[in-house]
C-alpha positions in Angstrom: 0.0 0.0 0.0 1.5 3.9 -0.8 2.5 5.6 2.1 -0.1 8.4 2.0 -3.0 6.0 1.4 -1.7 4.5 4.4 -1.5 7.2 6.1 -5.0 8.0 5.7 -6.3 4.9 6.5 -4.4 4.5 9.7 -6.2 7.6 10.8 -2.7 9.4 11.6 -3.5 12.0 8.8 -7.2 13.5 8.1 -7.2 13.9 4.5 -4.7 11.7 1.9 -3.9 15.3 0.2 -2.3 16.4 3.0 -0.4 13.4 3.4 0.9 13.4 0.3 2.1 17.2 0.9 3.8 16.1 3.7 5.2 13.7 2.6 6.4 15.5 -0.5 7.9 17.9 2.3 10.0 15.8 3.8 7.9 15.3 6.6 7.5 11.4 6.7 10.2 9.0 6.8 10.0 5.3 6.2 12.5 3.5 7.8 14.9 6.7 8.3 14.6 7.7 4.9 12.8 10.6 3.1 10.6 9.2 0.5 7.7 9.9 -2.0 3.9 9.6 -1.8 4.2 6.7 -3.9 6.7 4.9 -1.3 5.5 0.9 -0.6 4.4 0.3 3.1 4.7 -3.6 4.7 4.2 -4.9 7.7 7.3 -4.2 10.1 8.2 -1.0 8.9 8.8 1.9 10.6 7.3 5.4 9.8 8.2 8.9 11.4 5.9 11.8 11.1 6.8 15.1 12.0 3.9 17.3 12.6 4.2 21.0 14.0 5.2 20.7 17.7 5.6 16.6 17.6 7.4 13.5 15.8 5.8 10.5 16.4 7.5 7.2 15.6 5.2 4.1 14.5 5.4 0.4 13.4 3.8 -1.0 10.9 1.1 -4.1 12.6 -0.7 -4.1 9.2 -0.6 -2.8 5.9 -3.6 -4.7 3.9 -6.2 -2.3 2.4 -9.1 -4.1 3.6 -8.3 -5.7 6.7 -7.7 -1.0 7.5 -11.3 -0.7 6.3 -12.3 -3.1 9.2 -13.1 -0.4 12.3 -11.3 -3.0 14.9 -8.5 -3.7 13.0 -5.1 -1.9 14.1 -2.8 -0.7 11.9 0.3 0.5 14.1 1.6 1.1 17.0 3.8 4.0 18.5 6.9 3.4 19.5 8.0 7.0 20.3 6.5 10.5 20.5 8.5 13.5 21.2 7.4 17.0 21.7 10.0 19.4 19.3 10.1 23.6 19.3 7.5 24.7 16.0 9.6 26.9 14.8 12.2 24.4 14.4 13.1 21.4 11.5 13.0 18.2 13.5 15.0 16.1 11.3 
């Protein structure tokens, strides 16, 4: 599954739009690594978001489009979150 869809679905972003813009921004990591909206997600990996005043670390549990559609179904789990200054880059 692409990173923004993923993203979406996961409930960590609202809207996939503004996903992709940030990851096009260099906002989202996968696996320590910038990468593009397009960017494949499996199960294992680990994402970093940087929003404005916090970076939250996650790991993959599940990455299958219709098991996420499924309300109960969990599709990460945070493994660090970190408050940084807004008016700083965190990475």
């Amino acid at each position: 599954m692409r990173i923004d869809k993923f993203l979406k679905m996961a409930r960590l972003v609202k809207r996939r739009s503004v996903a992709q813009e940030m990851v096009e921004l260099g906002a989202v990591r996968l696996d320590g690594r910038t990468c593009k909206p397009s960017a494949t997600v499996a199960e294992g990996k680990i994402i970093e978001i940087a929003y404005m005043t916090r970076v939250v670390k996650v790991k993959v549990l599940c990455a299958d489009e219709q098991l996420l559609k499924r309300p109960q179904t969990i599709a990460c789990t945070v493994l660090e979150e970190r408050e940084v200054d807004a008016d700083s880059k965190p990475w």
